[in-house]
Structures are given as structure tokens and as C-alpha cells.
VMD Tcl script that draws the C-alpha trace (Angstrom):
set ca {
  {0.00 0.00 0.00}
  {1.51 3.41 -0.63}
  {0.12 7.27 0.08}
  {-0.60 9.47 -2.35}
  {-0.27 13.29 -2.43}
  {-3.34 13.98 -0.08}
  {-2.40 10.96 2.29}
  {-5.00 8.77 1.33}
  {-4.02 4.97 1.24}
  {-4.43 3.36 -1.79}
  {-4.19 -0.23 -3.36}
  {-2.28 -0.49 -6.26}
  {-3.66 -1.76 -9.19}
  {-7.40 -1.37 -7.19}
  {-10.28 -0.03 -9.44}
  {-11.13 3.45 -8.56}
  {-14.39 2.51 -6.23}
  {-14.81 5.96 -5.55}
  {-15.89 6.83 -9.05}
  {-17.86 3.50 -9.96}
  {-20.44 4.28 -6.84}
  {-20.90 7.52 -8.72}
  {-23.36 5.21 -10.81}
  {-26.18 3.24 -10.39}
  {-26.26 -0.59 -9.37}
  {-26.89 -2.96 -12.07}
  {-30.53 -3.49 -11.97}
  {-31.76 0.04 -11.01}
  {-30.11 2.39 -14.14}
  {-32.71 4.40 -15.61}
  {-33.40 5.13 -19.07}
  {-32.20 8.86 -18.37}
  {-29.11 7.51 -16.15}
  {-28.17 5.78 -19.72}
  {-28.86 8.19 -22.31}
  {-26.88 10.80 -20.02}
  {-23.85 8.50 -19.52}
  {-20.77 9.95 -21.45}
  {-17.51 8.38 -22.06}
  {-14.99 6.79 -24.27}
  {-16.78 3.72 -24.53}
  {-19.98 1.89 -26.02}
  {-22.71 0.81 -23.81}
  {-26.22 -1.01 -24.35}
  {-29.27 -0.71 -21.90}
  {-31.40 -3.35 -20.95}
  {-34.32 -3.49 -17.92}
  {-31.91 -1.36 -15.70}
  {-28.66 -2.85 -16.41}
  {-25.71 -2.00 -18.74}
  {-23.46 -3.64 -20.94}
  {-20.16 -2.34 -21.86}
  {-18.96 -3.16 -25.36}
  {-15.33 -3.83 -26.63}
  {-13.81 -0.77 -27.79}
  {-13.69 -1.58 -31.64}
  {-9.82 -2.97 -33.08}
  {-8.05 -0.84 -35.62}
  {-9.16 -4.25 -38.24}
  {-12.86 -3.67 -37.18}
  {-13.25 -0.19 -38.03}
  {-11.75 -0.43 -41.81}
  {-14.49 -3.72 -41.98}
  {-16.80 -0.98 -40.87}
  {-16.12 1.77 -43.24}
  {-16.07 -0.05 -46.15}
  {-19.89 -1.64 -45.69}
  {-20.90 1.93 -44.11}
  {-19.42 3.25 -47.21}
  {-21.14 0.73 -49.81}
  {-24.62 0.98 -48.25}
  {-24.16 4.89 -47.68}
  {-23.11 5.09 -51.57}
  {-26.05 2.47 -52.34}
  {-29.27 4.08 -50.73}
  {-28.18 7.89 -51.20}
  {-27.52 7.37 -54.70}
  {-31.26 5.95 -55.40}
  {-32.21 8.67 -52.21}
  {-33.35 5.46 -50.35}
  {-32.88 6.79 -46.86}
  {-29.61 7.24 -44.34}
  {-26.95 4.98 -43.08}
  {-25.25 6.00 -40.10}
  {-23.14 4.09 -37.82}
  {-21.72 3.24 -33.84}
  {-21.52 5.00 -31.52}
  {-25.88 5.83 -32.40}
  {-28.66 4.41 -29.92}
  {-31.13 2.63 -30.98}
  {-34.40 1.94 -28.90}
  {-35.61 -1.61 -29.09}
  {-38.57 -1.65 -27.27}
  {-39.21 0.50 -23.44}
  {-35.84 0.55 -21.73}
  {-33.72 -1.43 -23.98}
  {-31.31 0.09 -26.26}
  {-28.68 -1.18 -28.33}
  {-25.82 0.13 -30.37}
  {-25.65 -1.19 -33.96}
  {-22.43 -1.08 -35.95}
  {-24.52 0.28 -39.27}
  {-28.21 1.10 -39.16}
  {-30.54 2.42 -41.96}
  {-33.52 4.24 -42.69}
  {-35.51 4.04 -45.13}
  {-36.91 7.50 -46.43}
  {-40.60 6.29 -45.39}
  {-39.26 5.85 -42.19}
  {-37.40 8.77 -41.23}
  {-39.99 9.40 -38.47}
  {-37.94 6.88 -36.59}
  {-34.39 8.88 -35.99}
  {-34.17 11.08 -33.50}
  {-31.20 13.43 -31.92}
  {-30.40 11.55 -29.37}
  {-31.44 7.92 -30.33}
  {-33.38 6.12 -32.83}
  {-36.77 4.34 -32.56}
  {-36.10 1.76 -34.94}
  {-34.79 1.17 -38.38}
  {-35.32 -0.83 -41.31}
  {-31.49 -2.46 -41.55}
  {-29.18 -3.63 -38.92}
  {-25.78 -4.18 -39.47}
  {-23.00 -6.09 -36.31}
  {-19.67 -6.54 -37.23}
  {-19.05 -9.77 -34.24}
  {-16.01 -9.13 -31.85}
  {-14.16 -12.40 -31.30}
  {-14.48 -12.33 -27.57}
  {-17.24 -15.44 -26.50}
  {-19.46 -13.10 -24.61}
  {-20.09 -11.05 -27.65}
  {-20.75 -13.57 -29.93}
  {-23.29 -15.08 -27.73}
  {-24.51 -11.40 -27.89}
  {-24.63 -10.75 -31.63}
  {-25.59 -14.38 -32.75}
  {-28.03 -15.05 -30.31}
  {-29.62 -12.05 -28.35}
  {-29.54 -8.99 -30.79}
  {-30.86 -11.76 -33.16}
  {-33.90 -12.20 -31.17}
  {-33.92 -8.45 -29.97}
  {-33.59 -6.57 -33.04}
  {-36.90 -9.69 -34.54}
  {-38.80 -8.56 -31.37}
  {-38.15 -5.00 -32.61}
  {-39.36 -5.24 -36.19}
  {-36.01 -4.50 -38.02}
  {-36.90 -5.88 -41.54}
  {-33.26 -7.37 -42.13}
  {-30.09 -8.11 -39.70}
  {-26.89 -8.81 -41.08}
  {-24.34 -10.80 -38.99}
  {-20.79 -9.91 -40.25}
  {-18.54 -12.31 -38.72}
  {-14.56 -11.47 -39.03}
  {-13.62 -15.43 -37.55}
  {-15.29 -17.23 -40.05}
  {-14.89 -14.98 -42.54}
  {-18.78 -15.20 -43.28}
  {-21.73 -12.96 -43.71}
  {-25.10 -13.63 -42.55}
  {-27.75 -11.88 -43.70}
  {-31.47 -12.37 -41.84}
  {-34.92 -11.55 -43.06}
  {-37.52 -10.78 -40.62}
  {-40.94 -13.50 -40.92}
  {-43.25 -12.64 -38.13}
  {-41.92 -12.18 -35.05}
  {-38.54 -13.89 -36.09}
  {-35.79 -14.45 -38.85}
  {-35.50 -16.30 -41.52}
  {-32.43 -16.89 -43.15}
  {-32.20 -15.40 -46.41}
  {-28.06 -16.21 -47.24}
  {-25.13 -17.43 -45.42}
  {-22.39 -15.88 -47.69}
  {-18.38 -16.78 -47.74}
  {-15.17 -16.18 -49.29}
  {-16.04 -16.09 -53.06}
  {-19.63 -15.73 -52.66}
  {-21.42 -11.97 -53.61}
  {-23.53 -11.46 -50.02}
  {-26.76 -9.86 -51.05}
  {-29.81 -7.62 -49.23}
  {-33.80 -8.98 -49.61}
  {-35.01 -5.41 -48.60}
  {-32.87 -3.27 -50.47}
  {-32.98 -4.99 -54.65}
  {-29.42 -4.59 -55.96}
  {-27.34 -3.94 -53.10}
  {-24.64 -6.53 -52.72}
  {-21.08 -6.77 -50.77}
  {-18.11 -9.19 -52.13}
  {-17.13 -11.21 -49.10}
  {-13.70 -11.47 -49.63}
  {-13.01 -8.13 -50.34}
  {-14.68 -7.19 -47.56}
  {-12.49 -8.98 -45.03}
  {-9.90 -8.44 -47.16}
  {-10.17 -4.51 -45.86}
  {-9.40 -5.63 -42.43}
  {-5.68 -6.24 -43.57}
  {-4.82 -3.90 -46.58}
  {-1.04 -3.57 -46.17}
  {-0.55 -7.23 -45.43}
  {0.93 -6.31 -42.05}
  {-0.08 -8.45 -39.05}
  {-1.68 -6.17 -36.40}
  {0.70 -6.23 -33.05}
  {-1.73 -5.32 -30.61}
  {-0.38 -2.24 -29.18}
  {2.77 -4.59 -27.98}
  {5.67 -3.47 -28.83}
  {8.62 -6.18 -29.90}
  {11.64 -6.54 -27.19}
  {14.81 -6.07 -28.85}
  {17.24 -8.72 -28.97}
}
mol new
graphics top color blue
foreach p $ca { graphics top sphere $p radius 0.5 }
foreach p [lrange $ca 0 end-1] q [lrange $ca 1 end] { graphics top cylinder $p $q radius 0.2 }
display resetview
């Protein structure tokens, strides 16, 4: 244990307690206790709790801007709608929010985007993070949260398997409308035309052929 400065003892390598009881317990956040929470990270709201998101890897935000930039040059080009992207809120359904990598609007529905969040949208789009707890997440729940929601398509972009999955909503729930890979042309049911070449997609994660490090830097021999 050391002192710092103003004599207080502290643990080294402790969180900073102080600061996290600033907040509210999981269980009892409020919709306003969310939508008022700034920071340098991405969270999701759900029935009073929080989730905190990876921050997003150098290789996940080229795979980003290069399907933003497709579907942005797609719908605007035919004046479709809007494509935005993360960090945006979307409302699912009362006090549950999530934070879509892409999301569109269709023109019809522009009602639906607001300032501060959205209230829906006609496209999802989840780039998965390799970590196991958000896959579960992006496979699984959003699957069944952005159905519940009434988002007409959901597309599953998934850097691991080097696959793209892209969902159709039927009722209540998805169908399946294409599991695309390497060499395959991935293509949209709700937006006619609009395709994305698998490979060169992932292929954007990596454009100079040098193997991320990590933020490590090598120890000289």
C-alpha cells in the first residue's frame, strides 16, 4: 500500500471505487441515467442494467467503413434513406437500447431517428467481436432483440469465419435469407441490388498485409 499526495491509502492496481459508486447498481439504471452517460466507450441498456462493449480494433473499423461506405453510396444514390453508424442508440422496445455497428432508414421511415437515439430502423448491421461473450450477444440475443423489434433485415458480419449472414424478418422472427463466404457476392432482400463481395470485404481488415501487433511493442534482442 503506498500514500498518495493527499495521504490517502491506496491499493495499487485497485479499481477506482470511488468513481464506480458515482453510478447506479446494475438493476436500477434508468433510461435517463443511460442516455446521459458519457464516455470513451460503447454501452447497451437493458431493464436497468448495462453492458459495456469492446472498444472496436483498428481491423474492425476499416471492416466498418467499407460496408458503411457501400450501403451509404447504395441508398443515397437511389435517395433510399440514411446509413449511419456506432456510436448511435437505438431503442428496441421501453428501456432497452442497443448500439448497432450500421443502421438504416428508409426515407418512409425517417420518423424513426431522433437526436439523441433512434426508434427503430429498417437495416441492422453487427460486425461480431471475437471475444465469446459477444458472440453469444450478436448471434443469439440482438438476433432475437432486433426480430422482437421489427427491423426488416439483420446482417451478422462475422470477421472469424470470414462469413456474412444476412437475416430476413418472418413474423416475429428471422429467416435466413443467405449465409455468404469467401467467393460468394452477399446480397440484401429489402434493399434490390445492393450486394457486398465477401472477400473483399475482409480483405479490408488487412490492406497492407501487415499483421496487427496489438499495441505490444517487440523486445529487442
Amino acid at each position: 500500500m503506498k500514500k498518495n499526495s493527499n495521504h490517502t491509502l491506496l491499493e495499487e492496481g485497485e479499481p477506482a471505487w470511488e468513481v464506480a459508486r458515482l453510478f447506479p447498481a446494475q438493476g436500477h439504471w434508468r433510461v435517463g441515467d443511460y442516455l446521459n452517460l458519457d464516455g470513451n466507450f460503447l454501452v447497451e441498456y437493458s431493464q436497468g442494467y448495462i453492458d459495456v462493449l469492446p472498444m472496436p480494433t483498428t481491423s474492425h473499423q476499416r471492416l466498418l467503413l467499407y460496408l458503411h461506405g457501400l450501403l451509404m453510396a447504395f441508398v443515397v444514390s437511389r435517395d433510399l434513406g440514411e446509413a449511419l453508424f456506432a456510436p448511435l442508440k437505438v431503442r428496441i422496445k421501453r428501456r432497452e437500447y442497443r448500439e448497432p455497428d450500421i443502421l438504416f432508414a428508409s426515407k418512409e421511415h425517417a420518423h424513426l431517428k431522433g437526436e439523441r437515439f433512434w426508434k427503430g430502423a429498417d437495416l441492422v448491421m453487427e460486425i461480431v467481436s471475437p471475444d465469446a461473450k459477444s458472440r453469444r450477444r450478436d448471434l443469439k440475443k440482438k438476433r432475437q432483440d432486433y426480430a422482437k423489434a421489427g427491423i426488416p433485415e439483420y446482417w451478422i458480419v462475422d470477421p472469424r469465419e470470414e462469413t456474412i449472414a444476412v437475416l430476413r424478418l418472418a413474423g416475429e422472427s428471422y429467416d435466413v435469407h443467405g449465409e455468404f463466404s469467401r467467393g460468394e457476392i452477399a446480397t440484401s432482400h429489402l434493399l434490390a441490388g445492393f450486394t457486398v463481395d465477401v472477400a473483399a470485404a475482409f480483405d479490408r481488415q488487412n490492406p497492407d498485409g501487415v499483421k496487427p501487433t496489438n499495441g505490444k511493442r517487440r523486445r529487442k534482442a
